[in-house]
Every structure is written in structure tokens, then in C-alpha cells.
Wavefront OBJ file of the C-alpha trace (Angstrom):
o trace
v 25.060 22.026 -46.978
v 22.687 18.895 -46.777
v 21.892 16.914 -43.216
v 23.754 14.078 -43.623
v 21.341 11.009 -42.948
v 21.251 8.462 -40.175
v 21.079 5.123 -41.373
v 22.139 3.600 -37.686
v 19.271 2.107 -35.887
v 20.345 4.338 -32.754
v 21.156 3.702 -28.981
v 18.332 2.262 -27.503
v 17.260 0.574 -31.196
v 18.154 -2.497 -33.152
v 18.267 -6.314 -32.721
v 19.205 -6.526 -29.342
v 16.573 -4.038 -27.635
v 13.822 -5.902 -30.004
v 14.901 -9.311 -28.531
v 14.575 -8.149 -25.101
v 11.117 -6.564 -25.629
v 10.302 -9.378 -27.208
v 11.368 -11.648 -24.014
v 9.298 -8.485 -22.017
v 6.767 -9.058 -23.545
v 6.168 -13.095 -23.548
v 6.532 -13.169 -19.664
v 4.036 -10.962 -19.022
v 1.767 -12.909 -21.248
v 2.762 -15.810 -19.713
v 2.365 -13.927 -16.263
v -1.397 -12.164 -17.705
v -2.373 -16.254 -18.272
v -1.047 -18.126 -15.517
v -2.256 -14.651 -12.516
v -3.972 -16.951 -10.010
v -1.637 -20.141 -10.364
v 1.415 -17.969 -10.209
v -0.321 -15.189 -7.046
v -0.781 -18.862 -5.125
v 2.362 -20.130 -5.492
v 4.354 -17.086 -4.957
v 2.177 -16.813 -1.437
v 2.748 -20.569 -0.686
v 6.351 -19.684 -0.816
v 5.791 -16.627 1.430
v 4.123 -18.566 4.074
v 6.807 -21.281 3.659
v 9.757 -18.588 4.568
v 9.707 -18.490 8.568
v 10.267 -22.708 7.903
v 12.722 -22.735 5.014
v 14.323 -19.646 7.199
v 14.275 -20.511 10.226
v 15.317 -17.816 11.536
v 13.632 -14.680 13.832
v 15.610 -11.920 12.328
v 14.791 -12.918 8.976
v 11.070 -13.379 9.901
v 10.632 -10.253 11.680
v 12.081 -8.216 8.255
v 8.939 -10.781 6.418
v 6.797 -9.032 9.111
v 7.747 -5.551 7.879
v 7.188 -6.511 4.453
v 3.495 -7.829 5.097
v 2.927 -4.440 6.607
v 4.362 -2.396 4.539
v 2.664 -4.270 1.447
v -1.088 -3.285 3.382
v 0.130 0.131 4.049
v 0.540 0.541 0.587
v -1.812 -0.905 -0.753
v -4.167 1.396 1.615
v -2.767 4.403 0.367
v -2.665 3.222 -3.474
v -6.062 2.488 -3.362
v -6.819 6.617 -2.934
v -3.234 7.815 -4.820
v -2.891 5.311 -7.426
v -5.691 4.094 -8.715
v -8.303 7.214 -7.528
v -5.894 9.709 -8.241
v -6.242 11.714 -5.154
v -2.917 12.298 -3.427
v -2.847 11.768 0.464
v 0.653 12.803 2.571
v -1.011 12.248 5.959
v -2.213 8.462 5.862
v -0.050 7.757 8.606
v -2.563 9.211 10.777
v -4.865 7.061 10.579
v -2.380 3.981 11.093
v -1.769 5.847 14.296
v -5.333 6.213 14.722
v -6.007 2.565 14.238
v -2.767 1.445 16.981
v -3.936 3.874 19.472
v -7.401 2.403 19.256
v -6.052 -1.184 19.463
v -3.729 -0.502 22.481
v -6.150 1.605 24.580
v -9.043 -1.599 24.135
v -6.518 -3.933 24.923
v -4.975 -2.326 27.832
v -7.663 -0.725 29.693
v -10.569 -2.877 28.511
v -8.676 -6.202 28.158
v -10.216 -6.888 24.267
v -8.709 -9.216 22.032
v -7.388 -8.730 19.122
v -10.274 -10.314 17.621
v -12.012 -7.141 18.109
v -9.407 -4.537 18.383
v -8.809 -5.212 15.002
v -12.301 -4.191 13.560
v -12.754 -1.293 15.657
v -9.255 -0.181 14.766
v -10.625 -0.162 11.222
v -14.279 1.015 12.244
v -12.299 4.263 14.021
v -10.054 5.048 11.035
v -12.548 4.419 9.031
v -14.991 7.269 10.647
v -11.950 9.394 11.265
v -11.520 9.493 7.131
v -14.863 10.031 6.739
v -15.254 12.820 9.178
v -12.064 14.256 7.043
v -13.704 13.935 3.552
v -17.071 15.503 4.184
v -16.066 18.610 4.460
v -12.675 18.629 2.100
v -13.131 15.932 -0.636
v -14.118 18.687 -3.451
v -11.019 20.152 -2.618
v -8.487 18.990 -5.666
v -4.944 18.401 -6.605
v -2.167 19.311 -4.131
v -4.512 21.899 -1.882
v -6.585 18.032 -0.607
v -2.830 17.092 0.050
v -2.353 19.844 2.184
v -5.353 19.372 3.914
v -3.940 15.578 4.868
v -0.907 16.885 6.179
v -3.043 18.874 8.333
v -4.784 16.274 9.779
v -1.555 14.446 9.800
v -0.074 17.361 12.396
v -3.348 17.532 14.417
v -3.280 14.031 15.117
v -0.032 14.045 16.515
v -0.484 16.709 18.941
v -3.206 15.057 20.111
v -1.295 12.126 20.695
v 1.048 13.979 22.394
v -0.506 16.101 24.477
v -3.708 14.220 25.899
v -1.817 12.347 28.609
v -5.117 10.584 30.438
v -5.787 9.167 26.993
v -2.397 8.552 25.478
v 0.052 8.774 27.894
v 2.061 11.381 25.499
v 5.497 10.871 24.737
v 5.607 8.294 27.720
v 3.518 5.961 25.117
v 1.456 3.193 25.718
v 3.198 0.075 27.060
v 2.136 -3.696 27.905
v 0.122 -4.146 25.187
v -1.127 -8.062 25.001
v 0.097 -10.187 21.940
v -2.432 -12.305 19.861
v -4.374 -14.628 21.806
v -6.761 -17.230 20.529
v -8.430 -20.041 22.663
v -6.687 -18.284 25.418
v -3.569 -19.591 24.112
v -0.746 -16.431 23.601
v 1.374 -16.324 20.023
v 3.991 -13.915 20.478
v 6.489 -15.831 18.405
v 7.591 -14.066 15.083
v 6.868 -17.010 13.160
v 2.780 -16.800 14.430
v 3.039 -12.805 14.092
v 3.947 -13.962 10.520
v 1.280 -15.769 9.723
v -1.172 -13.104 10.917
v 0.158 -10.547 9.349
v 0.142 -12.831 6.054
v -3.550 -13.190 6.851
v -4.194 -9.789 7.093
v -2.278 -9.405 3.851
v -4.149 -11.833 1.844
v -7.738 -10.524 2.787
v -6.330 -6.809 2.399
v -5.476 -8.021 -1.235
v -8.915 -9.898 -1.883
v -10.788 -6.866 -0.604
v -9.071 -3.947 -2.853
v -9.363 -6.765 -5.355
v -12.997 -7.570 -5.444
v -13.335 -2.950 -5.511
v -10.868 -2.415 -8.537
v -12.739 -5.369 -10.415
v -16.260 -4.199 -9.607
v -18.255 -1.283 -10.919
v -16.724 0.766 -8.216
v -13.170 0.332 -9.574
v -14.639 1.326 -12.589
v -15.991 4.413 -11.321
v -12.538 5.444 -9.508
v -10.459 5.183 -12.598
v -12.756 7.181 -14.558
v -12.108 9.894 -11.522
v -8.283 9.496 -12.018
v -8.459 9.985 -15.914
v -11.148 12.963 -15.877
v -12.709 13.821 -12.558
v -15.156 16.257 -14.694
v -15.421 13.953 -17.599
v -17.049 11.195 -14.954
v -19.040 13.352 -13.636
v -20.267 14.610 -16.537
v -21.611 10.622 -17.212
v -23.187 10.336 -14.288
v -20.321 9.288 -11.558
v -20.953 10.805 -7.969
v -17.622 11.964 -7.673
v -18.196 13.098 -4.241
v -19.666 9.507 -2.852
v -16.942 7.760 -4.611
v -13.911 9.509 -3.501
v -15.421 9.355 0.084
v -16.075 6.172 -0.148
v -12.612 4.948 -1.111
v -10.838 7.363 1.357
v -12.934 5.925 4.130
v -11.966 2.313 3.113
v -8.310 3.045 2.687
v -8.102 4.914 6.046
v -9.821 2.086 7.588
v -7.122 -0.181 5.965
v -4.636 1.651 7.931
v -6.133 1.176 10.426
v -6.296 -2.758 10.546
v -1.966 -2.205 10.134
v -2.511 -0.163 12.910
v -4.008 -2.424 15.234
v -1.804 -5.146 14.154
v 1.295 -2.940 14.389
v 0.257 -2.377 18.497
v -0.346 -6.151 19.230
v 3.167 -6.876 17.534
v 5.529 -4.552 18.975
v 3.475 -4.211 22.680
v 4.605 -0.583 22.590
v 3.344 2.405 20.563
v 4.171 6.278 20.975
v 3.368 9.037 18.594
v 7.257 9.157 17.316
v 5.739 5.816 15.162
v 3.123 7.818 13.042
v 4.954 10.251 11.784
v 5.273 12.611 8.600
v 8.230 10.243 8.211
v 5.883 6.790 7.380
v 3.675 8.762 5.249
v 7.085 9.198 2.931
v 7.521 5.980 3.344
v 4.074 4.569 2.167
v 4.345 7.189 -0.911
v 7.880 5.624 -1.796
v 6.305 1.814 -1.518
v 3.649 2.826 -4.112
v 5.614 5.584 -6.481
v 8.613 2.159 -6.526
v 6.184 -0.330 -7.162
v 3.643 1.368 -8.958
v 1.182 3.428 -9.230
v -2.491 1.834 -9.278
v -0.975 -1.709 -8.720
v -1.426 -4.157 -6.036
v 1.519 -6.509 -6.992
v 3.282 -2.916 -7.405
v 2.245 -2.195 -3.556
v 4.135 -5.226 -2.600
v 7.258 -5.303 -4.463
v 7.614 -1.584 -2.929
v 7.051 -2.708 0.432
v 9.383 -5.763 0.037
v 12.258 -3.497 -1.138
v 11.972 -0.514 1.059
v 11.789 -3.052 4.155
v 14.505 -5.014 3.428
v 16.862 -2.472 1.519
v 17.489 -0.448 5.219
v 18.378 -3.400 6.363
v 20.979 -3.927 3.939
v 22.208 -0.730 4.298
v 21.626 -0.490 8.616
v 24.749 2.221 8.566
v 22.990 4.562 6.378
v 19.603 4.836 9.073
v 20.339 8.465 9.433
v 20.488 9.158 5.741
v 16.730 7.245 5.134
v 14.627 10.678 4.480
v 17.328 11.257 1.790
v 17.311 8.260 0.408
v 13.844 8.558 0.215
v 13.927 11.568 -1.873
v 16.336 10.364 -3.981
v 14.567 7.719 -5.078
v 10.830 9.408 -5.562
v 12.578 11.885 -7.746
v 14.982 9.811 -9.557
v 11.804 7.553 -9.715
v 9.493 9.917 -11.165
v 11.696 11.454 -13.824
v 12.707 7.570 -15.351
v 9.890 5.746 -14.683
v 6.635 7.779 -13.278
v 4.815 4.277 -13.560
v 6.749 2.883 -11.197
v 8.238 -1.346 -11.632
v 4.897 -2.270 -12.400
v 2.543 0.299 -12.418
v 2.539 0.181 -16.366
v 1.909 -3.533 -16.509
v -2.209 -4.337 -16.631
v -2.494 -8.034 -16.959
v -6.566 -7.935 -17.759
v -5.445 -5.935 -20.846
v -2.800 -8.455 -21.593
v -5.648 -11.286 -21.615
v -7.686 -9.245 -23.400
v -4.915 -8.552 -26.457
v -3.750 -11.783 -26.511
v -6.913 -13.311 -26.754
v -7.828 -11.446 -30.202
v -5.514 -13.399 -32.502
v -7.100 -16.242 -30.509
v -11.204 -14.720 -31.340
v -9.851 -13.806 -34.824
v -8.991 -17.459 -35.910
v -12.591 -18.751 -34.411
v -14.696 -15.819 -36.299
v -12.247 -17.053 -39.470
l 1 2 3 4 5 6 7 8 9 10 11 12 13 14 15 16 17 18 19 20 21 22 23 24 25 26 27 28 29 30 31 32 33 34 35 36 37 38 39 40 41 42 43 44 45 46 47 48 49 50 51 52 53 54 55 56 57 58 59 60 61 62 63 64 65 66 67 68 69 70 71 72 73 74 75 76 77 78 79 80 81 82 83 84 85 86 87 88 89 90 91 92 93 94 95 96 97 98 99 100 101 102 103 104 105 106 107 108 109 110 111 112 113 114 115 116 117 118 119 120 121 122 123 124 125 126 127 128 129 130 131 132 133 134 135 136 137 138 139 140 141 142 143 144 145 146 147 148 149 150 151 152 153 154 155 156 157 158 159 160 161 162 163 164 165 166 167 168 169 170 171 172 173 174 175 176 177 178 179 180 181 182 183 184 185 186 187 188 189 190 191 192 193 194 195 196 197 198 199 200 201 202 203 204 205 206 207 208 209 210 211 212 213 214 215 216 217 218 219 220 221 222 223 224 225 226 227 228 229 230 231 232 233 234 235 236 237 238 239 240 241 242 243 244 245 246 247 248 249 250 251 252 253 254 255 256 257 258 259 260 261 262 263 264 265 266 267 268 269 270 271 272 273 274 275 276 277 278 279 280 281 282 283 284 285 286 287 288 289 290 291 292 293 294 295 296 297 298 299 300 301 302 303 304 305 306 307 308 309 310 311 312 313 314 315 316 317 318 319 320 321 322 323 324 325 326 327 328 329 330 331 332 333 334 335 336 337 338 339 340 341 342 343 344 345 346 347 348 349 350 351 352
């Protein structure tokens, strides 16, 4: 008995999935050319919302947003684009808001330097962390980061002449500058848009440079690199450091903005969260970071009577994310190789 033959183009085939690849495919060249233009505008826009909004309860979600978007990007820096799976970066986020609080309460330190020892703190904590486990690989380093996760926590708990414990650390001073307080949303905005904007240029300036270079080539083939002369080891602590200190700087800004912190806030619970910002938006993508944050801030909101259900939705979506799209929205889109293709026609007609 022959096989009959399929002459059908298919589901998922023919003239109508063609045109829309097409369509695909001409934004994100038009996206690839126009990067800067478009990053400025779309950030002109953000800065605009608080005045074309006016309104706090809208501005306080576009808080959450800006810190979600440099919490992920922290943690996508080691995950996504290093390949080395963390589960216990909220730690140092709590690491960095403790530091912040306990300057600014006992000490009476601006945020103008809260803010870089929060990082400076985080930043030594992660290093003290890697030296002795970054040659552990794969899911036995994630372990290890829940670990630390736990640890931390206890500690926060239970040194009460430090801490305060469960009692938390209350009264903590807004942002002052020129000895002039901002506590409004609209200036805790702005800061954290600041904050969101150098985070960006900083991870930025590392993927572009020899050091982003170096990272990938860890992600792809950790032996393979080392085998051309990459110092793993330096590398990997050198971008764990940075991204803990990262967390940090959300840290410190998270104490200033809410004038409260206990341990309840750096949880095992935000280190799902940051995962679910980067494995939604995409892995090994900054613009991938953001759109992650943007939806996983505002989407509770939307759905307020569902708080109780958030781990599961959480879980849900990493799975149901993973098994359709393990890229993430845009962690498949790399706009420096769309320049690069669509400049060859371009090179071809020149050499012609």
C-alpha cells in the first residue's frame, strides 16, 4: 500500500506564516538600525510617565518596574549571558538594603554613599562566595546559592543588635540632596530611572567589550574557552561579583524608598521572581530584562485577587515558558547580528 503524499503546505506553513515572518523580520531590521534613536525615545517616554500620568499609584507600579528591570538585569548578567545559574541573588539585594538602612540610621549617611557601599558590600559578599565555589558547575553552584541564600536570612533574623530580626529596621531617611528631602513617588521615579539607565550603560559597555566576549565563550563551552586561553575562574568571579554588587545598588535603593526593610523582603520568593523576569524576557538580553520586569510588576497588579496564587503562577509560567519558547520574548533576537547580515547585501554591491 503506498504513503499517500502531502502536497498541503501544513499548519504552521504557507502564505500567511511567510508574510508574517516576513513583517518579523523587517521590524527587527528596522529595530537592529534605528537601536540608539529608538532606546532614547522609548526612555524619554519612560521619564515622561509620572507627568503624562499623573498619578502616584501608577508611578509607584513604574517604580517596581525600574527595579525589577536592574534586578534582572543583575542576575542575567551571571544566568543569561555567563551561563551560570544563581537561585539565591536575592541575598545580596538583602545584603545591599541592610547595608543602606543600618548607614543611614545609625550613622546618618546619605544616600549618596549608602548607595556605593551597598554595592561595595554585595559586591565582597559575592566574591567571598565565588572563591571558594565558582569551579563548582551546573545545578550543584545553584545549590550552593541557595545556601547562601538560607544563611543570609538567618542571619538577618537572628542577630537582633545588628538587624533588629523580624522587628526590621524602621525610619529609614528618603533621598536627600542639598539637604532638600524627595520622598515623592514622582522623584523616587526619577532615581530609580537613573539607576536604571547607568545599570544598563554599565552591563552594556561589559557585554560589548572583550569581557563580554570572554563570558559568552564560557556559556557556549566552559572547557572549549579555556582551552583558548580564557581564565574561566577570573571571569566568572568577576561577573558574579559585579552582578551581586548590582543587587546591591537595588538594595540600597529599595531601603531609602520604602523606609522599612525586614528579612520577609529577601526571600527565596524574589529570587523566583528575578529568574521569571529574565527566563520571560530573555535569556542573555538587556531589553529582555526589562520587558520581564515590566510584565511581572504590573501583571499582579492586574490580577491583585490572585496574590496568594503568585508562586504558582510563577511556575506556570517558567515551565510553560521553557517548553515554547526557552529563549524567552527576546532572548533570540541579537540586533549586532542583524546589522551585521543586513549590511552584506549592502558590502556585496560596493565590492561589485
Amino acid at each position: 500500500m503506498e504513503t499517500p503524499v502531502r502536497t498541503d503546505p501544513g499548519p504552521g506553513t504557507g502564505p500567511g506564516r511567510t508574510e508574517g515572518l516576513a513583517k518579523r523580520s523587517a521590524l527587527l531590521s528596522l529595530w537592529a538600525s534605528y537601536e540608539r534613536p529608538i532606546s532614547v525615545a522609548l526612555f524619554a517616554i519612560a521619564l515622561a510617565l509620572p507627568v503624562i500620568i499623573d498619578d502616584p499609584y501608577v508611578t509607584t507600579i513604574a517604580i517596581n518596574c525600574a527595579l525589577y528591570s536592574v534586578l534582572g538585569i543583575s542576575l542575567n548578567l551571571v544566568t543569561g549571558y555567563m551561563g551560570v545559574t544563581s537561585l539565591g541573588h536575592a541575598a545580596f539585594y538583602g545584603i545591599g538594603s541592610y547595608t543602606a538602612a543600618i548607614l543611614a540610621t545609625r550613622f546618618g549617611t546619605g544616600f549618596w554613599l549608602t548607595f556605593p557601599a551597598a554595592a561595595l558590600v554585595a559586591a565582597m559578599f559575592g566574591l567571598l562566595l565565588g572563591l571558594p565555589t565558582m569551579r563548582i558547575r551546573g545545578r550543584y553552584f545553584a545549590i550552593v546559592t541557595l545556601g547562601f541564600l538560607e544563611i543570609t536570612r538567618i542571619v538577618e533574623l537572628n542577630w537582633m543588635s545588628l538587624t533588629r530580626g523580624p522587628m526590621g529596621i524602621p525610619f529609614i531617611p528618603s533621598f536627600i540632596i542639598f539637604g532638600r528631602r524627595y520622598s515623592k513617588p514622582i522623584n523616587k521615579y526619577l532615581i530609580s530611572m537613573a539607576i536604571l539607565a547607568l545599570v544598563i550603560y554599565l552591563i552594556s559597555a561589559i557585554v560589548n567589550s572583550r569581557t563580554g566576549r570572554a563570558i559568552r565563550a564560557i556559556k557556549d563551552d566552559e572547557l572549549a574557552a579555556e582551552v583558548n586561553g580564557v581564565n574561566v575562574f577570573r571571569y566568572k568571579l568577576l561577573i558574579f561579583s559585579i552582578s551581586a554588587a548590582i543587587a546591591g545598588l537595588a538594595g540600597a535603593f529599595y531601603a531609602h524608598h520604602m523606609s522599612f526593610i525586614d528579612p520577609k523582603a529577601f526571600t527565596f520568593e524574589q529570587s523566583i521572581l528575578m529568574l521569571s523576569i529574565i527566563i520571560l524576557g530573555g535569556m542573555g538580553s538587556i531589553y529582555g530584562s526589562i520587558l520581564g520586569a515590566i510584565v511581572l510588576a504590573v501583571v499582579p497588579e492586574v490580577l491583585r485577587g490572585l496574590v496568594e496564587y503568585r508562586q504558582i503562577i510563577y511556575g506556570v509560567l517558567i515551565v510553560f515558558m521553557v517548553i515554547v519558547r526557552p529563549s524567552g520574548l527576546l532572548g533570540s533576537v541579537n540586533l549586532e547580528h542583524i546589522r551585521q547580515r543586513d549590511s552584506l547585501p549592502q558590502l556585496g554591491r560596493e565590492n561589485g
